[in-house]
C-alpha positions as CSV (number, residue, x, y, z in Angstrom):
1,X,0.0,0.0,0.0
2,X,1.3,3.2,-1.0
3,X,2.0,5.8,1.7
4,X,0.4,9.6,1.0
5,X,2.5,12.4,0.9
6,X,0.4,13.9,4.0
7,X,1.1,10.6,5.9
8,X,4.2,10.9,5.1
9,X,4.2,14.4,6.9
10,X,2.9,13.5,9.8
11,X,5.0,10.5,10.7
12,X,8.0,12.7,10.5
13,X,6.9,15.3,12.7
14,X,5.0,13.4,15.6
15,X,8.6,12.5,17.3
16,X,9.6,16.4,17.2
17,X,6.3,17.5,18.4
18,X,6.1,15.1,21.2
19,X,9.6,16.0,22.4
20,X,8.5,20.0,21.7
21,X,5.9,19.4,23.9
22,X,7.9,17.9,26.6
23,X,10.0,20.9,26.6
24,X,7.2,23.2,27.0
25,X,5.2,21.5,29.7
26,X,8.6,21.7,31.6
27,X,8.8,25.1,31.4
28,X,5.7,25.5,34.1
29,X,4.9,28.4,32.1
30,X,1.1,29.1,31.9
31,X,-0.2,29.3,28.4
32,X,-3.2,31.0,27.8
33,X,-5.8,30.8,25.4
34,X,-4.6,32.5,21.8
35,X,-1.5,31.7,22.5
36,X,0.4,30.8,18.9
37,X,0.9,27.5,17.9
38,X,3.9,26.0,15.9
39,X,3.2,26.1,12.0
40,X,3.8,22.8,9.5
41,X,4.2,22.9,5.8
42,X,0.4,22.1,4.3
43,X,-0.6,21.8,0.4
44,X,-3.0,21.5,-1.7
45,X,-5.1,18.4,-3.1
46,X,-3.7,18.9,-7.0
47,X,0.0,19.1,-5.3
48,X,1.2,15.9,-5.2
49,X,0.0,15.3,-9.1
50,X,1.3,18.8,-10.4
51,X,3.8,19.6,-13.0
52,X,5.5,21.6,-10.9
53,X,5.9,21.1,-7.2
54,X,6.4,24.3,-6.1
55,X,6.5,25.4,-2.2
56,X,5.6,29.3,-1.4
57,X,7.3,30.2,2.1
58,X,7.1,32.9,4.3
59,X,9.2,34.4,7.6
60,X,6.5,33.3,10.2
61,X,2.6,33.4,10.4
62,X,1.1,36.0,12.7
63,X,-1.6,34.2,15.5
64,X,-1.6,30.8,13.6
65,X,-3.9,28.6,15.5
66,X,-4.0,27.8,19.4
67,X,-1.0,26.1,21.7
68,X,-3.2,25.5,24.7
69,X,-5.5,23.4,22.1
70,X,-2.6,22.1,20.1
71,X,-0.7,20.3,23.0
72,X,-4.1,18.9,24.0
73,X,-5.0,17.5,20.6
74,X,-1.7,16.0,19.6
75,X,-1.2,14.4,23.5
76,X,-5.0,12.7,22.8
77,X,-3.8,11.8,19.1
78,X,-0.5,12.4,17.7
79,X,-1.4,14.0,14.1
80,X,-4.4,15.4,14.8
81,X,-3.5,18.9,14.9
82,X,-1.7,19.1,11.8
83,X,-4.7,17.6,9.6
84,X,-7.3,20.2,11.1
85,X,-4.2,22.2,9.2
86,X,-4.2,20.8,6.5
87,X,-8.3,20.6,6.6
88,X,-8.5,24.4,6.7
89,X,-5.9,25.4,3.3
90,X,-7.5,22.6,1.5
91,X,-10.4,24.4,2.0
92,X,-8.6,27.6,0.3
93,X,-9.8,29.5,3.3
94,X,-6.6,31.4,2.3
95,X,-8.0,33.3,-0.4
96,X,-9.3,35.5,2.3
97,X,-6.0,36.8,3.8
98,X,-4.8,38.5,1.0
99,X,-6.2,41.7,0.2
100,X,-3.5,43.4,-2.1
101,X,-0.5,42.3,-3.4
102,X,1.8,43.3,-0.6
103,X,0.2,41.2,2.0
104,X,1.8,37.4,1.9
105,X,-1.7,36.2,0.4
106,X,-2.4,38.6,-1.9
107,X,1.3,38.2,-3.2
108,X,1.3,34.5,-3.6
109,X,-2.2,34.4,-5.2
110,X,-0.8,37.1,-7.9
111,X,2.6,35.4,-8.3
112,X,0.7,31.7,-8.8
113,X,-1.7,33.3,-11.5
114,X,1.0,35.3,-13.4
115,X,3.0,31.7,-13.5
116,X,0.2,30.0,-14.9
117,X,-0.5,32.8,-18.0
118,X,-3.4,34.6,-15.6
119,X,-3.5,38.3,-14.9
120,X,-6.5,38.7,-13.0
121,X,-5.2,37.2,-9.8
122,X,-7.8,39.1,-8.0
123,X,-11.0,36.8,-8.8
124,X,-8.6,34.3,-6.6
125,X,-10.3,35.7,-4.0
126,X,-13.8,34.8,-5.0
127,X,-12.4,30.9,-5.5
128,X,-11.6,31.3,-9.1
129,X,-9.0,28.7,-10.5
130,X,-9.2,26.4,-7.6
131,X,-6.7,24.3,-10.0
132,X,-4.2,26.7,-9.4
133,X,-4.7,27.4,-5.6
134,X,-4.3,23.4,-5.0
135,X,-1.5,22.8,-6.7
136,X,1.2,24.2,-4.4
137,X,3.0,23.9,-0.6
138,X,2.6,26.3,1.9
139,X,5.8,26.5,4.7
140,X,7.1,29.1,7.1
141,X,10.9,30.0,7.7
142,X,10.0,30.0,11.3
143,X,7.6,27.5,12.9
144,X,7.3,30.0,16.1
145,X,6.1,33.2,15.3
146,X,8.7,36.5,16.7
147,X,7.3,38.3,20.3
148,X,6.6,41.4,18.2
149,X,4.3,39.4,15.6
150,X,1.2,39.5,18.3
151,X,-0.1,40.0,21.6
152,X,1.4,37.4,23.3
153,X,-0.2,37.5,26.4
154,X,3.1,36.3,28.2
155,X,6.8,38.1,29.0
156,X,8.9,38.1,26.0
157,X,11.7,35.5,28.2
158,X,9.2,33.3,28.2
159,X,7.9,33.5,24.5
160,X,11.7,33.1,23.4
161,X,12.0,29.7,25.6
162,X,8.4,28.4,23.8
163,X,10.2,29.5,20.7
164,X,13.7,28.1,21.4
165,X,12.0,24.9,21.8
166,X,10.0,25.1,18.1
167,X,13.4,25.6,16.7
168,X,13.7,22.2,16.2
169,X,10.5,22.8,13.7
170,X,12.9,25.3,11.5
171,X,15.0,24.8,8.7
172,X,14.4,23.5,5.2
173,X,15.1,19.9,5.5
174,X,11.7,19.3,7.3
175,X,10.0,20.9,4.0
176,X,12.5,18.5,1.7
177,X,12.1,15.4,3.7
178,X,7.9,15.9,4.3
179,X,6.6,17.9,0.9
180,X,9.8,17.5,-1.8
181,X,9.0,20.1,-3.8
182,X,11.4,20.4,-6.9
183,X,11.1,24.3,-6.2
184,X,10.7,26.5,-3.6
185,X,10.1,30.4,-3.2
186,X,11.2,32.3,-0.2
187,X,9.7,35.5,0.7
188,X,11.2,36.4,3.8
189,X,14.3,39.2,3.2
190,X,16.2,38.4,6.2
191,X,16.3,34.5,5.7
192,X,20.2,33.4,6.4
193,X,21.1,30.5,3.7
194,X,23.9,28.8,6.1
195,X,20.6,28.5,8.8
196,X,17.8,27.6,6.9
197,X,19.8,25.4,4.6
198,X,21.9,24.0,7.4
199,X,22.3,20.3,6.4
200,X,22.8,20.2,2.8
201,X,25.6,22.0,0.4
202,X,24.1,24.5,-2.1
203,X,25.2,26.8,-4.3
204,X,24.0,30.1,-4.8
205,X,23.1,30.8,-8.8
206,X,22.7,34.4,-8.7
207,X,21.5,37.5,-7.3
208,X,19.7,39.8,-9.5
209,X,17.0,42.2,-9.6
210,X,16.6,42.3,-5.8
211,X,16.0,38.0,-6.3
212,X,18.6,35.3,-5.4
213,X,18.6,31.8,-6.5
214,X,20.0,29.0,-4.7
215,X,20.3,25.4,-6.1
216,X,20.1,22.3,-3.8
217,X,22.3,19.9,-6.4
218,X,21.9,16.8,-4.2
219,X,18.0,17.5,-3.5
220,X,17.6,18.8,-7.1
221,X,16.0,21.9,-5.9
222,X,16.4,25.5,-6.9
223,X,15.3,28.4,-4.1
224,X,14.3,31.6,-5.4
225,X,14.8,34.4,-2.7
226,X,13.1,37.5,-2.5
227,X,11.6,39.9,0.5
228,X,8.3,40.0,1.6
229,X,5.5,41.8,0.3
230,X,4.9,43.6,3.4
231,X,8.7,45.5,3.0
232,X,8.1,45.6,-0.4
233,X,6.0,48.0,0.7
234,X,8.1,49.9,3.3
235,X,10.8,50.0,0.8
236,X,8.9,51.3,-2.2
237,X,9.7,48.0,-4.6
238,X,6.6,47.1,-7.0
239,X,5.6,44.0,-6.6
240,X,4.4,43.3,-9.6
241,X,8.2,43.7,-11.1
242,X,9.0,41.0,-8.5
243,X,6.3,39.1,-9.6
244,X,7.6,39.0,-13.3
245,X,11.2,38.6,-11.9
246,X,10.4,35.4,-10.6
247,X,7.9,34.0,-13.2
248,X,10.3,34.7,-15.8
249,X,13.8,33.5,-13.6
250,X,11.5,30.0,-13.1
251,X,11.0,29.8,-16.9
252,X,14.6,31.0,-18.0
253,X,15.7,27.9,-15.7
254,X,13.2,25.5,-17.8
255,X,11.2,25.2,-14.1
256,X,8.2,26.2,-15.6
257,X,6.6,26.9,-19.1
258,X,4.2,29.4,-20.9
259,X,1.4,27.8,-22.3
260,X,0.5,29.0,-25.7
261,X,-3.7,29.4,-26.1
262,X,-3.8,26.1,-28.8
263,X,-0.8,23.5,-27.8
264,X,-0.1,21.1,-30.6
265,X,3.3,19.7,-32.5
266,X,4.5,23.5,-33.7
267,X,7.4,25.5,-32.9
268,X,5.2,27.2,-30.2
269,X,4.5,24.2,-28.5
270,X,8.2,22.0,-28.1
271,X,8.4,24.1,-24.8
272,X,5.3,23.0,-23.8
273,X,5.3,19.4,-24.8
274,X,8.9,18.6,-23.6
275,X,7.6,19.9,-20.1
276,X,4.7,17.5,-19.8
277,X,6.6,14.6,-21.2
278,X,9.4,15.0,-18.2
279,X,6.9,15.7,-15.0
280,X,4.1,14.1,-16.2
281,X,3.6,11.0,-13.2
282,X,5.7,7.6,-14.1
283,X,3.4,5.0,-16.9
284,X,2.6,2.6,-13.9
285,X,-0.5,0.3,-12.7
286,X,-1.7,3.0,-10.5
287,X,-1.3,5.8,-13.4
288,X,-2.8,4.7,-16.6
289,X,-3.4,6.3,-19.8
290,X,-6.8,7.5,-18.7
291,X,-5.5,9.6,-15.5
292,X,-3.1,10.8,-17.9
293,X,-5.5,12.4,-20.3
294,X,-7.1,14.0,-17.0
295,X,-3.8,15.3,-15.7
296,X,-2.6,16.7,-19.0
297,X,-6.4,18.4,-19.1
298,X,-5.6,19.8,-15.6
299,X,-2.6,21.0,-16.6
300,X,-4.4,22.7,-19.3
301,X,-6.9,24.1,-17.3
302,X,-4.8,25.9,-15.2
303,X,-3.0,28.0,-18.2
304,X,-6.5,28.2,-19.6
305,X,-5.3,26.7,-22.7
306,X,-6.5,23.4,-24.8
307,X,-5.1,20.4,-27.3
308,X,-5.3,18.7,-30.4
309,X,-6.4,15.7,-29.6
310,X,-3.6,14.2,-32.4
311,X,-0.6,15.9,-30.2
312,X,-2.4,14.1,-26.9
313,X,-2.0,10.9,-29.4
314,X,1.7,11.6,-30.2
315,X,2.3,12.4,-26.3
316,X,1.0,8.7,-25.5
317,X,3.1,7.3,-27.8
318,X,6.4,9.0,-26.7
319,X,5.1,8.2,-23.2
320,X,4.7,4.4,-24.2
321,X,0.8,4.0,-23.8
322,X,-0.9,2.0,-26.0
323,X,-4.1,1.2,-27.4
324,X,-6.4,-1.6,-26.5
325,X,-5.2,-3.7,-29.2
326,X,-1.0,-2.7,-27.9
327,X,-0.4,-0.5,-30.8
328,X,0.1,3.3,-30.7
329,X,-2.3,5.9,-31.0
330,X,-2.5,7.1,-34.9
331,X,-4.7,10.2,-33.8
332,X,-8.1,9.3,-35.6
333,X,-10.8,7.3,-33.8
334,X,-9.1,5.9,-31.2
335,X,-7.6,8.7,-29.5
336,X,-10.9,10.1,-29.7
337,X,-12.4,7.2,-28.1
338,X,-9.7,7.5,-25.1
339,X,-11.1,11.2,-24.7
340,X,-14.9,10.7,-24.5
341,X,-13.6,7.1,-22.6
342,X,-12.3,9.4,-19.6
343,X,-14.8,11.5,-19.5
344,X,-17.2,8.9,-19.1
345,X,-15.3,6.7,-16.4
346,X,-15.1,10.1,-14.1
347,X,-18.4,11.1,-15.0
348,X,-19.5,7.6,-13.7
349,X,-17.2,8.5,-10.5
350,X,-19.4,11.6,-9.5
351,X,-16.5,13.7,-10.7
352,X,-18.9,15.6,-13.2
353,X,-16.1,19.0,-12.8
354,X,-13.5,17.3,-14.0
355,X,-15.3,15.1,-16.7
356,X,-16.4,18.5,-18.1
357,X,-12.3,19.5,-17.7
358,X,-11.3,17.0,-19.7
359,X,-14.1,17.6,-22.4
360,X,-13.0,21.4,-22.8
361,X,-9.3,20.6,-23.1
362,X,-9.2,18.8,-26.3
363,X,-10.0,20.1,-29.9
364,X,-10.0,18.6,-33.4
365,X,-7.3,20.4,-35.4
366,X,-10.3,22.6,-37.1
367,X,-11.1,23.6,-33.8
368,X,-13.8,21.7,-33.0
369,X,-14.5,19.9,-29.4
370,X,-12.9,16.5,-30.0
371,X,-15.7,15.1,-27.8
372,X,-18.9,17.2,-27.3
373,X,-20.9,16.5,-24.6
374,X,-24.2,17.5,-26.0
């Protein structure tokens, strides 16, 4: 049986929250209610399937949750805690916090449209492209929030022991070992690479335009560093020139790809194909060739884009998926067939929104639906 990503997650951190907890109980120090809780890396449903896995990290996050209520959960059942966490941002309850784009939120909704070919990040916040907004990690440079974050209703000794003993929580290895993101994006100006990278050798790419770049050679992951949207503020940078920084240092570094309106075999497209043929999910028993017409339709969906449904038949082939007679697609009825064959099988599944996905991302080359639901 496979083991999920989010299981995967919580196994590693139960040990370090039980001995965190230990620590802070023998403090005697009287917590009261509001008091912050220690943050853990969450993502989205679409995450673990998405051609990019990309992790959007902050400095700290200001009142996250409840410790009173967090050491009582995880003492009556170690876990628990982090999946009302993950609960709550699957839920995109997110889109809420962000009200421009130099608040964290509003930032990160801007900079995850802008990467996927959207400029109007703003109807985020009304649950537009819930594609988008599941496909990515959320962590935090500091698992204890700073004294000066909130009203901490305790001295500022004692808020520095509680967050001397989350320390353990910090660092990126707990993001590499739990989430794995191939690439992650740190806004948080004063983050100290020797710290938070402690552990693994890296090498830093460049600095330029007010972005650094890190690479990770051993964990093949590149770190784009920039500050956060809040001093972008104080310091009079426009975020939306950080925002096309990094989109366009992601793409220069083949991490991620613009989508062209109408992707088939054309000069305008090798980007595009070559990207889903190397981080499309292995050919294996528990990804067939129908998930794979639904998670190049996803992918499609995101950039607002669609197929011909002959360049999903050449894809297959280069991919090694066959027919049901084990010879390749030739892109007339069969590939057709596959098509209105997945819509049907997730239609069947109750999965009517993404039946309908996969309907809308593929065309005939005159344009035409290449299965119409009507």
């Amino acid at each position: 049986m496979n083991t999920s990503l989010k299981e995967c997650l919580v196994t590693h951190y139960e040990p370090l929250i039980h001995d965190f907890i230990c620590e802070v109980e023998a403090l005697k120090i009287e917590i009261e209610l509001k008091t912050p809780q220690p943050f853990f890396p969450v993502f989205g449903e679409a995450y673990e399937r998405s051609s990019l896995r990309m992790a959007i990290v902050g400095q700290d996050t200001r009142g996250w949750g409840c410790l009173k209520k967090f050491i009582e959960m995880e003492k009556a059942a170690p876990g628990s805690a982090i999946e009302d966490e993950f609960a709550e941002f699957q839920d995109q309850d997110f889109t809420n916090w962000g009200a421009t784009r130099y608040t964290f939120w509003g930032f990160a909704m801007m900079f995850l449209a802008a990467l996927h070919g959207r400029s109007d990040w703003g109807v985020m916040k009304h649950g537009c492209y819930p594609e988008i907004l599941s496909s990515f990690a959320w962590g935090n440079g500091n698992a204890v929030e700073y004294f000066n974050r909130n009203r901490i209703k305790m001295s500022p000794d004692k808020w520095e022991m509680i967050r001397k003993a989350g320390e353990r929580f910090n660092g990126i290895r707990h993001l590499l070992e739990t989430v794995r993101p191939r690439v992650v994006v740190v806004l948080w100006k004063n983050m100290n690479p020797a710290s938070y990278f402690a552990g693994y050798e890296f090498t830093k790419i460049e600095e330029r335009d007010g972005i650094g770049h890190f690479r990770i050679p051993a964990e093949e992951v590149d770190v784009f560093h920039a500050t956060h949207p809040v001093r972008m503020r104080w310091e009079g940078i426009p975020a939306d020139h950080v925002c096309a920084q990094l989109v366009a240092r992601l793409q220069s570094n083949n991490l991620s790809v613009a989508f062209p309106a109408f992707v088939r075999y054309s000069s305008d497209s090798e980007k595009v194909i070559a990207h889903l043929k190397s981080s499309s999910p292995a050919r294996s028993d528990n990804f067939n060739k129908f998930q794979f017409v639904e998670w190049v339709a996803e992918e499609l969906r995101k950039r607002g884009s669609f197929m011909s449904a002959p360049t999903l038949a050449l894809l297959l082939n280069d991919l090694g998926y066959q027919t049901n007679y084990s010879s390749e697609y030739a892109g007339a009825r069969g590939i057709y067939n596959l098509i209105s064959g997945t819509y049907h099988r997730l239609d069947r599944a109750g999965k009517s929104d993404r039946a309908q996905m996969v309907a809308e991302a593929y065309r005939k080359p005159n344009f035409e639906y290449a299965y119409n639901t009507e």
